[in-house]
C-alpha positions in Angstrom: 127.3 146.5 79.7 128.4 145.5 76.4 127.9 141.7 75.8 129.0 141.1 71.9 131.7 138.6 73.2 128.7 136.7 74.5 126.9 137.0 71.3 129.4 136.3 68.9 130.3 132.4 70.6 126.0 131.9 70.6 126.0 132.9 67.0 128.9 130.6 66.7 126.9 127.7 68.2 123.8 128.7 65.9 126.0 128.6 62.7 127.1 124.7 63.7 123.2 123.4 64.2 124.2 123.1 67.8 122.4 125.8 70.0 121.1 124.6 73.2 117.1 125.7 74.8 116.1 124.2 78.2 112.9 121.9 77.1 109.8 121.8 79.9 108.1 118.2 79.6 105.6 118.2 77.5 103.1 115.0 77.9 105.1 112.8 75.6 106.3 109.4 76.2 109.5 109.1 77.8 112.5 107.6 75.8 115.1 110.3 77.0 115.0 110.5 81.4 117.6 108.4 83.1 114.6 107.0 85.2 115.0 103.7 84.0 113.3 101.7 87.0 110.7 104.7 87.0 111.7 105.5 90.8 110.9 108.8 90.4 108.4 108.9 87.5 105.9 106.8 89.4 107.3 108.0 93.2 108.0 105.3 94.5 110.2 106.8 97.2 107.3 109.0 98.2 107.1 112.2 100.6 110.6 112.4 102.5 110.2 114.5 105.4 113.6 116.6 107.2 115.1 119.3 106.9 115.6 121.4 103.9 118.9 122.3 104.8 122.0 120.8 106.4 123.6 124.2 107.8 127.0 124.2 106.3 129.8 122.1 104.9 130.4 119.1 106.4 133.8 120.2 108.3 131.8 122.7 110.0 127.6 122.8 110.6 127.3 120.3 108.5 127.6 117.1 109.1 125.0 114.8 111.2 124.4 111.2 112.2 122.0 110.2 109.3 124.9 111.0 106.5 127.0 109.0 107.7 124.6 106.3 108.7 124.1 106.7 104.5 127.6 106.5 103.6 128.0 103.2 105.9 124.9 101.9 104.4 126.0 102.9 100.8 129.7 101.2 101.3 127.8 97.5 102.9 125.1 97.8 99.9 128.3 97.9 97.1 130.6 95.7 98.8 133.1 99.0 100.0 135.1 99.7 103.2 133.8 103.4 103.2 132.4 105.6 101.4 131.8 109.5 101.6 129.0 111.5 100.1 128.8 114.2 97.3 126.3 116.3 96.4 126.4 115.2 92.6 128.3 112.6 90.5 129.9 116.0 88.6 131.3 117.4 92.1 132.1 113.5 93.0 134.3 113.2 89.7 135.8 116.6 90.2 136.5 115.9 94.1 138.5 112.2 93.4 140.7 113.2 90.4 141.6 116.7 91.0 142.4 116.1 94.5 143.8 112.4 94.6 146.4 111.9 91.5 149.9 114.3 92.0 152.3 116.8 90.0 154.6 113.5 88.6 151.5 110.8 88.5 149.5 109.4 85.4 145.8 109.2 84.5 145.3 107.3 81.7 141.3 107.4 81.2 138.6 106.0 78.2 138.7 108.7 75.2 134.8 108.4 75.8 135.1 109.3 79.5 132.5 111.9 81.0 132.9 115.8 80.8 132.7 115.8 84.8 136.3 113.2 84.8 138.0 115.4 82.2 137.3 118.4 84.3 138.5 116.3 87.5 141.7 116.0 85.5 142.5 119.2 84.2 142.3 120.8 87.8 145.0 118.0 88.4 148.6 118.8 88.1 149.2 114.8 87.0 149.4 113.9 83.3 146.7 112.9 81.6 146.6 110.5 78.5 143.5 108.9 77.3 143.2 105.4 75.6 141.6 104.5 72.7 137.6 103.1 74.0 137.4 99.9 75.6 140.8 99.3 73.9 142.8 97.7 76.6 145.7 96.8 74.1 146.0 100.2 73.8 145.4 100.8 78.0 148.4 98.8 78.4 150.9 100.3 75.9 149.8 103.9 77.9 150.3 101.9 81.0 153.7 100.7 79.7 155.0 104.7 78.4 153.7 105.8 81.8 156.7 105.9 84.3 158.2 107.6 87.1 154.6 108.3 89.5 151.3 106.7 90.3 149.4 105.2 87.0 145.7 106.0 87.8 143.2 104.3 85.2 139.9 105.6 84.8 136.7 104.7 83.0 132.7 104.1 83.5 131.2 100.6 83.4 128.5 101.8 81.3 129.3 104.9 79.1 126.6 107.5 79.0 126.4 108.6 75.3 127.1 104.6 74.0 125.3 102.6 76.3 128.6 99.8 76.3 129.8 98.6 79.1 134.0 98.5 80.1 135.8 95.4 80.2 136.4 95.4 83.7 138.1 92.3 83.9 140.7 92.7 81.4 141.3 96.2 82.7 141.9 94.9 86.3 144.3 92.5 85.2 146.4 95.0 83.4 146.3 97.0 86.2 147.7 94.6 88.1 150.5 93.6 85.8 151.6 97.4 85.9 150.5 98.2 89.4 147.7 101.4 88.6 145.1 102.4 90.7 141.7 101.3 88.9 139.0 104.6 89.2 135.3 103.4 87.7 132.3 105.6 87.0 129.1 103.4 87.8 126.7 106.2 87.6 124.6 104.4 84.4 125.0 101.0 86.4 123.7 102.0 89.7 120.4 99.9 90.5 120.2 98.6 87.1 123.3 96.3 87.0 123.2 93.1 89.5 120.8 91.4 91.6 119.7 94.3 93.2 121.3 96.8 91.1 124.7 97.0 92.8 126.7 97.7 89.5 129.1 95.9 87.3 132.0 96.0 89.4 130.0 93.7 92.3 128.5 91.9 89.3 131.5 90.4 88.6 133.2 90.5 92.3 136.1 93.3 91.6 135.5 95.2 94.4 139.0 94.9 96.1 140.5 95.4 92.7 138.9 98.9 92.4 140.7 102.1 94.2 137.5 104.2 93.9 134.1 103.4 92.8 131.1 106.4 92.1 127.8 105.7 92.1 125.4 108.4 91.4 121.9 108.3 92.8 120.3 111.0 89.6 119.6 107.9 87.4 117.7 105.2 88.8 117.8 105.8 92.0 115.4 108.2 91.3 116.7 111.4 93.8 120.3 113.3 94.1 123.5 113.2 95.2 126.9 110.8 94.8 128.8 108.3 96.9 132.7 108.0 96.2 133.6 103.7 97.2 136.8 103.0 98.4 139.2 102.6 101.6 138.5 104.3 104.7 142.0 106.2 103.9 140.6 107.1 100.9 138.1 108.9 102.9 139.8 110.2 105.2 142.0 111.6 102.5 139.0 113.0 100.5 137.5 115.0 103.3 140.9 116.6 104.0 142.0 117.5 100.0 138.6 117.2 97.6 137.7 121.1 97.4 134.0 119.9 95.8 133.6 118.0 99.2 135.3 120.6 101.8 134.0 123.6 100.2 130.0 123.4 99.9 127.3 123.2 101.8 126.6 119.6 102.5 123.4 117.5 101.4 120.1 118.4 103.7 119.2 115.2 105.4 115.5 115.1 103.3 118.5 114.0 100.3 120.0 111.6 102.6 116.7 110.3 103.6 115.4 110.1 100.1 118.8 108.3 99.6 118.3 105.5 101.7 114.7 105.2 101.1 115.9 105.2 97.2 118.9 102.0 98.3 115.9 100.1 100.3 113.6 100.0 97.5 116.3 98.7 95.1 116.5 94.9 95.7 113.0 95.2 95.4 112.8 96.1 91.7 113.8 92.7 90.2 110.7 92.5 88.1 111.2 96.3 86.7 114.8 95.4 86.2 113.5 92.0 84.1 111.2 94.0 82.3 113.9 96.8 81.3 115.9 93.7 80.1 113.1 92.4 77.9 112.4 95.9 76.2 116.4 95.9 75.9 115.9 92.5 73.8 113.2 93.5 71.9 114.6 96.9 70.6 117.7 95.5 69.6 116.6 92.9 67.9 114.4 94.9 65.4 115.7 96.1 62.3 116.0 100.0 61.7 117.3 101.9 58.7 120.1 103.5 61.0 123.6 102.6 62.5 123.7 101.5 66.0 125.8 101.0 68.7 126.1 97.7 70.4 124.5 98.3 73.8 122.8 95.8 76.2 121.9 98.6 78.7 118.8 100.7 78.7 120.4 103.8 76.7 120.4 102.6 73.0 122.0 104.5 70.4 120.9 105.7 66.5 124.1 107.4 64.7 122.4 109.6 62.6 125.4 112.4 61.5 125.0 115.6 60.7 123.3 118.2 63.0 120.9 119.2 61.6 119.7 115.6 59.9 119.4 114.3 64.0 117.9 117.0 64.5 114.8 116.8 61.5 114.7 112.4 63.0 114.6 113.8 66.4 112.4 116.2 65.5 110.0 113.9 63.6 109.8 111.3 66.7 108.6 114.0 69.1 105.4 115.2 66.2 104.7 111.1 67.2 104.9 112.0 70.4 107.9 110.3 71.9 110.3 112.0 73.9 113.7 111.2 72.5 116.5 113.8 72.1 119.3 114.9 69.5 123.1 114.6 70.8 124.5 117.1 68.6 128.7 117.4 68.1 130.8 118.9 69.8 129.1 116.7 72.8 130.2 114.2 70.6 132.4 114.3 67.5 131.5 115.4 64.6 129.8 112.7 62.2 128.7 110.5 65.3 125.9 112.6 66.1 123.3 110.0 67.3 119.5 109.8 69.5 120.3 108.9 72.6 117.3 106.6 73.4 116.7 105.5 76.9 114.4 102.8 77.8 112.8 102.4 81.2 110.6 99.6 83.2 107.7 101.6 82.5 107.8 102.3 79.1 105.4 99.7 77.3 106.0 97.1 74.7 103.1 99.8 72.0 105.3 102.6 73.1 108.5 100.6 71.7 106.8 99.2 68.7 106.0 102.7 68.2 108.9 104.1 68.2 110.5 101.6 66.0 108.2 102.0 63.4 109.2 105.5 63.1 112.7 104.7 63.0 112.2 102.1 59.9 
């Protein structure tokens, strides 16, 4: 079969310094895995025995006592009503927003929102506007020019290419004032903001001003899968419209298990959390020859634009042997192209003077 359609958008990509490999680890230090507690680095959940495979969606085979003994756990652990699980953040994302807002409603989401929300809205038949990021002047005149339907406001607490955090607060009050439905994406926060990693919405006690809440369990809870927060109609709404929830075959109860062993650990990790603060402190207050975004979470960011000149930088960290990767546009726009450093509990304070001293 003929495949020069195929070819013609890869030589595109190649042309733009932007052409994507699969990577297998190779023995270097770690400054790019979303493990930043090392859950899963140092397996700390350990061998999870049960079944490989859960028999079907969950309408039909698949469903058993131990998911929703999770979900129940999962909603008390975040502060919730109820929750329902996913098998991924991605299918999570997809499930709420193109199943949820209407033909007539609004979503009005953070220009820097995830790929996995914008695809959630484009399978929606509501309109969707974005806001400039972290802007919520600019929230609230798209709040104001968005009459007639719902208003559904989405964004993450932590944004996954910047590292920044929302500002909740200000963004719950202007939901208020105009009567929207708040949707936040705490996949970055999960287990590394609050006490014992509950996120930044129970950080600062906005739970019952949040329609729907996601937390992912890929990052730092170290194994697979998704949780969507909300009302129990929420739920019950979610399993009777969300496509990504009816239509696939469910999580096998060795991911649920591996779950809850992952959400006991948790308020365990205070010193890892403490110590992923401190290397937080230390790398952002060195000096580097680079821009920066502001970030107080573990992924730190180093604008370097221009593919191919991240690209040489990244290139030159990993011949030091440190594992940090290139975000290349159009993943991000054009002249932003940055590292994407992640820092993690285990990670040790040579590593990071290491890998400073290459970026002066």
């Amino acid at each position: 079969m003929a495949e020069e359609f195929l070819s013609r958008k890869l030589d595109e990509r190649r042309k733009m310094d932007a052409f994507r490999q699969l990577r297998l680890p190779e023995g270097k230090v770690d400054f790019c895995s979303n493990d930043y507690l090392g859950v899963a680095t140092r397996g700390l959940i350990g061998d999870v025995a049960g079944g490989h495979g859960s028999m079907g969606s969950r309408l039909l085979a698949g469903n058993y006592a131990l998911a929703e003994e999770a979900e129940g756990m999962l909603a008390e652990y975040h502060g919730a009503e109820a929750g329902l699980l996913f098998n991924s953040g991605y299918d999570a994302n997809l499930g709420v927003l193109s199943s949820v807002p209407q033909k007539g409603d609004f979503i009005i989401y953070d220009s820097l929102c995830h790929a996995s929300i914008r695809d959630g809205m484009r399978l929606s038949f509501a309109k969707a506007f974005s806001f400039l990021h972290n802007d919520v002047g600019d929230l609230e005149k798209k709040l104001k020019a968005a009459d007639g339907g719902t208003r559904f406001v989405v964004t993450e607490s932590v944004f996954s290419m910047d590292g920044d955090m929302a500002p909740l607060r200000e963004m719950v009050e202007a939901c208020r004032r105009y009567g929207a439905q708040l949707i936040v994406d705490e996949a970055h926060a999960t287990g590394i903001i609050g006490e014992n990693g509950e996120g930044l919405v129970y950080e600062l006690g906005l739970q019952g001003d949040c329609f729907a809440r996601i937390h992912t369990f890929g990052k730092a809870a170290g194994c697979h899968g998704a949780v969507v927060l909300g009302s129990s109609l929420l739920r019950d709404y979610l399993i009777n419209f969300s496509r990504s929830f009816i239509y696939t075959t469910a999580l096998s109860p060795m991911s649920v298990k591996a779950i809850m062993a992952a959400f006991g650990l948790l308020p365990s990790l205070g010193a890892e959390r403490a110590q992923l603060r401190a290397h937080i402190e230390r790398f952002r207050g060195a000096g580097i020859r680079y821009g920066r975004v502001d970030s107080r979470t573990p992924i730190q960011v180093v604008i370097v634009p221009g593919n191919a000149e991240v690209r040489a930088l990244a290139g030159r960290l990993q011949a030091g042997g440190l594992d940090v990767r290139p975000i290349l546009s159009p993943t991000v726009p054009k002249g932003s192209e940055r590292l994407r450093i992640v820092l993690h509990a285990f990670n040790t304070e040579e590593e990071i003077d290491r890998l400073l001293e290459l970026l002066k």
